[in-house]
N, C-alpha and C positions, 0 to 999 in steps of 0.2 A: 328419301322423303322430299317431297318437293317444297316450294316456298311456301303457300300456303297453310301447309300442311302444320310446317315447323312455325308457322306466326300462331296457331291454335295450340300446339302446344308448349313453346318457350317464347318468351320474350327474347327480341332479338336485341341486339345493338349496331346500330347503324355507324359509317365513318365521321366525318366532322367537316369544314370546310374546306373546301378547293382553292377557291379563288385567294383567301386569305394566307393560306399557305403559299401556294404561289407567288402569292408579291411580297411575304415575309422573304422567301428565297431569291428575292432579285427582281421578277418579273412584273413589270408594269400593267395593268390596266387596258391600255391604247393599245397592246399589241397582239389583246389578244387571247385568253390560254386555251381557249380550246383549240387552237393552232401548235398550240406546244405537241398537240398529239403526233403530228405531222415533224415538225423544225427541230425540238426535241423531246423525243419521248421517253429517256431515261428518266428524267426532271418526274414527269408525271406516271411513270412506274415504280420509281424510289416515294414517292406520296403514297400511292395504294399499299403500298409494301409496307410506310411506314404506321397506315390506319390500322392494319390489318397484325401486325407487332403488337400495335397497342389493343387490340380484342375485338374489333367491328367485324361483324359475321354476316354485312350489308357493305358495300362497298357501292358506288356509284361513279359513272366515268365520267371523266370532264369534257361533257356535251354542253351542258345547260343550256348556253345562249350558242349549241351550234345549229340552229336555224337560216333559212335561205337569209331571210331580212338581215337579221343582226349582222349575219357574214360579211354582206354588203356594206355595213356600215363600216366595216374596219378596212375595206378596199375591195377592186374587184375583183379578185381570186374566190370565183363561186364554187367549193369544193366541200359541201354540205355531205356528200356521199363517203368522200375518202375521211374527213375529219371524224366522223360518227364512227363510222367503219373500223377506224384505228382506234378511235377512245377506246369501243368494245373491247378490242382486241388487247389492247393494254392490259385492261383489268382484267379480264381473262385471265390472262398471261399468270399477273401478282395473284390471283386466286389458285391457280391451278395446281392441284393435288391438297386443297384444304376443302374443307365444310363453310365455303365462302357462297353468298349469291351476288349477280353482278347487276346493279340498277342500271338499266341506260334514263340518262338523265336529261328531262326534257322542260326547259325553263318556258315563259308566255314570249309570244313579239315584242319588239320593241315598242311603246309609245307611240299615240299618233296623236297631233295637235288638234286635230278637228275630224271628223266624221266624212268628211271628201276624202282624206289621206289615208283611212281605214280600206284592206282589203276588204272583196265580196265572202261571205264564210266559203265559198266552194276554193278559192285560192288561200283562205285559213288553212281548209282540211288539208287541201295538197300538200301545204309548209311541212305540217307535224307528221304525214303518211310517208313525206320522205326522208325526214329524220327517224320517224319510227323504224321504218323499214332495214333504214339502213346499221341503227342497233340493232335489231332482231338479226342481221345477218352477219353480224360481228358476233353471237351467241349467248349477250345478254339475256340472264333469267328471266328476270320479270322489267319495265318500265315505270317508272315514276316521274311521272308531270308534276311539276312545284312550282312553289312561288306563284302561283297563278291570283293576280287579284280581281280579275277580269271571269264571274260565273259561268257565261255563256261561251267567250273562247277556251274555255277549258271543258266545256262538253262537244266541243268540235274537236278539240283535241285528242279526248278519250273517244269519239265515235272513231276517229283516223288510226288511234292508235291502237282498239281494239283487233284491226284487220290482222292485227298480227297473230291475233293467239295467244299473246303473250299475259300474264298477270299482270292486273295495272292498278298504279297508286295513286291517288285522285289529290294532290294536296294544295291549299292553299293559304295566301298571306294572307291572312285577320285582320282586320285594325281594330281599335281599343275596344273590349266588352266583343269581342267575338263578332264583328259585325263587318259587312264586304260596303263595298261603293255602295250606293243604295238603299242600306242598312236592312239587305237582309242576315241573318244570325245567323249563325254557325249550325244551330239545328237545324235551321230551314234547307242550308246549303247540304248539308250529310244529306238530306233524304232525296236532296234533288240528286247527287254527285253519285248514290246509290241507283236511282230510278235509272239513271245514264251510263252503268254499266260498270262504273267502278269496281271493283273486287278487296279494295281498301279505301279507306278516306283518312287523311289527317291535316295537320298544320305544317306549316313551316314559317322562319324567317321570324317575321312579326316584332313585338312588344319586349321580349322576352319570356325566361322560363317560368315566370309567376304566372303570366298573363296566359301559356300555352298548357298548363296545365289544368287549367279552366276549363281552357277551350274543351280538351280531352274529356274530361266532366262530363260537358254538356256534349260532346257526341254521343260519350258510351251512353245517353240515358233515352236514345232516341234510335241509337242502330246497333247490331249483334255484327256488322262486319269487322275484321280486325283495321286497328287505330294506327296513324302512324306520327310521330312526331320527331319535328327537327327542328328545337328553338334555338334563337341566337342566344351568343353567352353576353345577357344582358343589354344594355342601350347602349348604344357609341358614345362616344365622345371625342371633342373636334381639337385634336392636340397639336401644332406644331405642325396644322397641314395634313392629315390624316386621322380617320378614325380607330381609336383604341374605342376596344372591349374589355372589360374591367371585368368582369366576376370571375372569380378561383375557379379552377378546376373542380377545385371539391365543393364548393357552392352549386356548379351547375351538377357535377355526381348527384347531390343529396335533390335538386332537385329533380333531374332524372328519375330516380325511385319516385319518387313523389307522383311525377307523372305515368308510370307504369303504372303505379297504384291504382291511380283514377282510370287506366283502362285503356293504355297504350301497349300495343302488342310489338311495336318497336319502335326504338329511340335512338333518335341520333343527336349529332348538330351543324345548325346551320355557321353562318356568320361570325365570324372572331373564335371559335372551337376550333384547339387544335389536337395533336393525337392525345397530347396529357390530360384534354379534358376527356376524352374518349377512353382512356386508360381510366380512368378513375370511374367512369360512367360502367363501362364492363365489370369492372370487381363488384361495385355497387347491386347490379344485375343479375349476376353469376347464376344461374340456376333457376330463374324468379319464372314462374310459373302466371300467365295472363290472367289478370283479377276478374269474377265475377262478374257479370252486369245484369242491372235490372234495370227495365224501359220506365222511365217514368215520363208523365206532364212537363212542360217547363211552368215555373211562378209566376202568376202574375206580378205586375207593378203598381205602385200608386203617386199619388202626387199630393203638394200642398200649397194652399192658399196663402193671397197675400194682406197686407195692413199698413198701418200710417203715422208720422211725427214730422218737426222742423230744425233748419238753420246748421252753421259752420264756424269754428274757430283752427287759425295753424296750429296746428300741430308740432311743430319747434317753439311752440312758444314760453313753453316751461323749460325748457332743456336748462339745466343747473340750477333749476330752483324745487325740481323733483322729477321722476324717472318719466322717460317717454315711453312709451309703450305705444309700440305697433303690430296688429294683427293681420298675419296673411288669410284671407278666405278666395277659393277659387270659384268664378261664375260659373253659373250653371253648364248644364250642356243643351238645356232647352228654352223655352219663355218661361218657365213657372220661376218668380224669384222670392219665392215664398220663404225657404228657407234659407236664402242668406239672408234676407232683410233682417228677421227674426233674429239669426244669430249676431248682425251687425247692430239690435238692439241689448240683447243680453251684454254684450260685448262693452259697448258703451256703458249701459249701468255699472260694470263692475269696474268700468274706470280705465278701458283703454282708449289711447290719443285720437290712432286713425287707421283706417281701414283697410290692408294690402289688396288692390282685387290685378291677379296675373293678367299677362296677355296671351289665351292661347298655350298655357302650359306643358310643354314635351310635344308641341308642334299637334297638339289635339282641339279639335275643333268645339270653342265656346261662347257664350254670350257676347257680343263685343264690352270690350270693359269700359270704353269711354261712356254709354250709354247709364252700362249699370253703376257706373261711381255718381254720376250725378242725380242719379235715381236714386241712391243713397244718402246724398246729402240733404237731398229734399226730404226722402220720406223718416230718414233714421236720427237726421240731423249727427252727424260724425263725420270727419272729412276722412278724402280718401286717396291714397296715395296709388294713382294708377300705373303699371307698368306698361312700357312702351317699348315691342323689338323691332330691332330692324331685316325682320324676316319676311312679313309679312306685304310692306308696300313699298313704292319705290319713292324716291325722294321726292318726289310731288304729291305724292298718296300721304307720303308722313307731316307735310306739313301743313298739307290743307286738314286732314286729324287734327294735328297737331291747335292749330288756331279755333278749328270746333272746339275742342275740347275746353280750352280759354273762355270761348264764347259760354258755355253751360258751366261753368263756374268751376272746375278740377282746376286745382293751383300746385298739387305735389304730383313731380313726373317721378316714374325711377326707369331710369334710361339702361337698356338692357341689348348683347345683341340677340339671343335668340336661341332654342335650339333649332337646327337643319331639319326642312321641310321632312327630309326623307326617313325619320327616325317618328315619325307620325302616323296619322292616321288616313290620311286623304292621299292617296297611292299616287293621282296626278298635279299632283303641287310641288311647286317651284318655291326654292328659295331666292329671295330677292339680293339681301346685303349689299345695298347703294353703299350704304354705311355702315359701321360697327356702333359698339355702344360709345367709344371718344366721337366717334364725328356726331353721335347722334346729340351728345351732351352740348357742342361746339355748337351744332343748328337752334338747341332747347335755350342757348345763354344767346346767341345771334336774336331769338323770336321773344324772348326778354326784353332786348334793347330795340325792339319795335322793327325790325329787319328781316326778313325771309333768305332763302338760303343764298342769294344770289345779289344782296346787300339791297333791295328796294326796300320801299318803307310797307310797312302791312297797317298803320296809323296809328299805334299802339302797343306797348309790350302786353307780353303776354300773363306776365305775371307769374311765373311757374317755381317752384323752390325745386330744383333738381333734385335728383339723388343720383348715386351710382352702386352698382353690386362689387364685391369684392370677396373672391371665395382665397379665404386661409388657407383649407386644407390643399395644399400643395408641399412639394419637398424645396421647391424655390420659392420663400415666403418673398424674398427682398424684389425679383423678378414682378412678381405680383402689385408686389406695394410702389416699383416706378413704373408702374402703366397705372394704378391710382394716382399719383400725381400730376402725371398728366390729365388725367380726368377733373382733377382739380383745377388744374392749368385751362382747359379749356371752359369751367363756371360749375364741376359740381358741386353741390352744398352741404349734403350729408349723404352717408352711407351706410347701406343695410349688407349683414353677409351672410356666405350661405351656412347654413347650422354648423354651429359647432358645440364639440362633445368632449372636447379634451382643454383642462385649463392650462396644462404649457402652452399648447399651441393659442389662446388666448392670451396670455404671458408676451408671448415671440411677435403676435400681432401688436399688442400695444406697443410695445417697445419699438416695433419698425416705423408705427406711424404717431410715435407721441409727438413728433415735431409738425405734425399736421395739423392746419386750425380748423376742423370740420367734423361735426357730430357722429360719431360711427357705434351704431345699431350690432348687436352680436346677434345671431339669427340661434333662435330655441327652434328645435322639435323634437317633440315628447315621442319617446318610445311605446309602443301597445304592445309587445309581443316580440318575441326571438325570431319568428319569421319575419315582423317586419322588420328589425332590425339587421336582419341578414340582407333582405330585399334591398332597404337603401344604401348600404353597405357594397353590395355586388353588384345593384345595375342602375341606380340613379347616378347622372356625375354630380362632378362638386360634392359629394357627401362621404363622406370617411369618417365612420365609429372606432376607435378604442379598441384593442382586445377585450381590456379591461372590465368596459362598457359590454359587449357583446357577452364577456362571460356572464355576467348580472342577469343579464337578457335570457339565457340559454332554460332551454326546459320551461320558459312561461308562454299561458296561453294570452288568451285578451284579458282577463280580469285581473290577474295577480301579475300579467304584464304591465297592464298599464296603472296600475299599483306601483310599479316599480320604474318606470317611465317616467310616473313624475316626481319620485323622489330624488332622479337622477336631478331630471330640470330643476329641480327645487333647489337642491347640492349645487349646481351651476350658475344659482343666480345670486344662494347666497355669498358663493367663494368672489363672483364678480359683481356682485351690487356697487361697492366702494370706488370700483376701478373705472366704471363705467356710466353712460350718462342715461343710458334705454335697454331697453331691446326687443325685438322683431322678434314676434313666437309666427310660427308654423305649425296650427294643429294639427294633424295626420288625419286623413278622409274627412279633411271639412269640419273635423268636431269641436266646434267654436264653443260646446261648455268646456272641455277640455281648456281650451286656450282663457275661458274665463275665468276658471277655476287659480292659473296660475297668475292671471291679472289683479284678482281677490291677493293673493298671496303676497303678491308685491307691493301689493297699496297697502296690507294691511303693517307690512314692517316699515313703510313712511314714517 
């Protein structure tokens, strides 16, 4: 039965990463692995061999980035023919004599800074016709084009790579809500990627498994061809100089099924997946027969209107005479600010201080928040504590910001550095990081004392009450707490952290920084549900649930979740009211009655 064949009848499962295994086993970046095919290829026949132990009945060769371009970028040894030629050959090899298919694996070009440096498409097609080629004659089954975020070179791709004959898999990175550069959706892209010959379409790389399971959704309800999926195990995270991938194996297993369900005829994974996630993924699978699908419409959308109030008080200004309370709400993703406004009124009436608004949250593109905090102070009368990363501009960019924001009247910064561009949504964005969040605290106390970063006078301070972030959950609490004092060292004033769900580790915190003279916020967020609770749990960083907690969670939906969500946070504010001088809620999707509801809560036991 050929490949086809067996995607209509069994859900497959796919291998896991490449590249990540490889540099877990020694191998750098800069040198290269699709050269390992070549230099050495035991290294990358003990990986196939080791996928393929753990149950992957799709195996892919370590091609991705063997293209003319990318080659070039690692030196000039142009040997696009023999690298491809041997990947094939490799997994060949670890397949042979099993019920294995062999993906030759064909990633987009490299980046081009501007539209001169872009090849013409006719030296596109040639790129990918000779790495097609050159899998197809190594004896690779079918092809699979990934990671592609770029729509149109990847139907130059599959026009090139069709010459072969071969089966092809159309796949692409998403960015948030299913949508490419440009913002066309993931529907739109399935019916073009099918028009253009495809023989499969799915996702790859992206958001994560929450967000790829969506996607999956919303293909099977627009196309009857088979679905392919290969999500990263969760968000990175920037540890010590490299990225960790956080979600369990059986996190990504459970959500694997998940994603079959909704209509993926095989699964794999990308990024941070290794063979145990892949072993658990297979069991998970085992026999699973490809779900149903019925075509449907996608939903319309709608929008809401806006309205109006006045004026500003600090927000520190009660600290120890009764609880501060700050609420984060995230800006929009558009101009309509109808509904935060709204919810920064309710908010206010039930008695909280001020108003968290992010910058750019998980490196996803939103309203700019200096704009919308001062739009809030005017029209909500609430002041508002804006976050500022140092992702996004370069040191001249931050503090010409910076003194705007002075000028329109934001007096609370919370000095942050960022997550990394490339864990986002905008596929050609750079991260900046002039600075971290200590230097950035150090310029915010410099722009205070009327000085800009390079000691001239700007005429004026600026007037800002700093903050800084401070996430507990870590296993080196002490570590954590002397890079907050430094942050203190260099003018912060108070500090918010990220949610916490465990009163020891609230316990460990105070005690590390009781000797500290500066207001520190414990960050709330209400549980809705065991999947969200698993979600933030496996692929947001900085956030770490409980067992405890997650069992409570287990088997509830939204209503009887978040029923129990907040009687968590309830539990958590009464065990730290005494201890504590505030605290920073985080309402889950924006639901600022949620977040009101336990402001009501807190005011009411004043």
């Amino acid at each position: 039965m050929d490949f086809l064949e067996r995607l209509h009848e069994q859900v497959l499962v796919g291998d896991g990463a490449i590249g990540t295994m490889l540099h877990a086993r020694g191998v750098t970046a800069e040198s290269g692995f699709e050269r390992l095919n070549l230099t050495n290829p035991e290294l990358v026949l003990a990986l196939h061999a080791d996928y393929i132990a753990a149950g992957a009945q799709v195996i892919e060769t370590n091609t991705f980035a063997a293209n003319r371009l990318r080659l070039q970028q690692l030196g000039p040894d142009d040997a696009v023919r023999q690298i491809n030629l041997q990947g094939a050959v490799l997994a060949r090899k670890a397949a042979a004599g099993k019920e294995i298919f062999v993906a030759g694996s064909i990633g987009p070009l490299p980046r081009f800074r501007g539209e001169s440096e872009a090849p013409a498409s006719e030296e596109i097609s040639d790129i990918f016709r000779e790495q097609a080629f050159a899998l197809a004659e190594g004896g690779v089954d079918l092809l699979i084009l990934e990671t592609f975020a770029d729509l149109q070179q990847l139907k130059l791709a599959l026009a090139a790579a069709a010459e072969t004959g071969l089966p092809l898999i159309a796949s692409m990175a998403f960015l948030e809500r299913g949508r490419i550069s440009g913002g066309l959706g993931v529907e739109a892209v399935a019916l073009e990627l099918a028009t253009a010959g495809a023989h499969c379409l799915g996702a790859n790389c992206g958001a994560g498994t929450l967000e790829m399971t969506r996607n999956i959704q919303r293909m099977a309800a627009v196309t009857l061809l088979p679905l392919v999926a290969y999500p990263n195990s969760g968000f990175p995270e920037y540890v010590d100089g490299r990225y960790i991938y956080r979600s369990t194996p059986e996190y990504f297993a459970a959500r694997g099924l998940e994603t079959a369900r909704a209509g993926a005829n095989l699964v794999g994974g990308c990024c941070g997946t290794t063979p145990e996630h892949i072993r658990l993924l297979a069991a998970a699978l085992h026999g699973m027969k490809p779900a149903a699908r019925t075509i449907v419409p996608p939903a319309p959308t709608s929008r809401i209107t806006v309205s109006a109030s006045p004026s500003q008080t600090g927000f520190l200004a009660n600290w120890g005479r009764r609880t501060v309370i700050t609420v984060e709400l995230d800006p929009p993703k558009g101009l309509d600010c109808g509904k935060i406004l709204e919810g920064c009124r309710v908010l206010r009436d039930a008695g909280a201080d001020a108003i968290n608004i992010a910058e750019n949250p998980l490196s996803r593109v939103r309203l700019g928040n200096i704009a919308l905090g001062e739009l809030i102070q005017r029209e909500v009368g609430i002041e508002v504590i804006v976050h500022v990363t140092c992702r996004d501009r370069n040191l001249i960019g931050l503090q010409s910001e910076l003194m705007g924001a002075s000028l329109l009247g934001i007096r609370s910064i919370l000095a942050v550095t960022g997550d990394p561009a490339s864990m986002g949504e905008q596929s050609g964005a750079s991260s900046v990081f002039d600075l971290n969040s200590l230097g950035l605290i150090a310029l915010l106390h410099d722009l205070n004392a009327g000085l800009n970063g390079t000691g001239n006078s700007i005429d004026r301070g600026t007037g800002f009450t700093i903050g800084a972030a401070f996430n507990p959950n870590v296993r080196n609490m002490e570590a954590q707490v002397a890079r907050l004092e430094k942050k203190l060292a260099n003018g912060a004033q108070f500090v918010q952290t990220q949610p916490l769900f465990d009163l020891e580790r609230l316990d460990t915190m105070l005690q590390l920084t009781g000797k500290l003279p500066i207001p520190i916020l414990p960050g709330i967020l209400p549980l809705v549900s065991e999947r969200n609770s698993e979600f933030l749990h496996n692929e947001v960083p900085g956030i770490t649930i409980p067992d405890e907690i997650r069992t409570r969670m287990r088997g509830k939906g939204k209503e009887e979740g978040l029923r129990e969500g907040l009687a968590i946070a309830r539990e958590f504010i009464d065990a730290a009211r005494s201890r504590v001088g505030g605290f920073y809620l985080m309402p889950p999707f924006g639901n600022y009655r949620i977040a009101a509801e336990l402001v009501r809560y807190i005011r009411q036991e004043e």
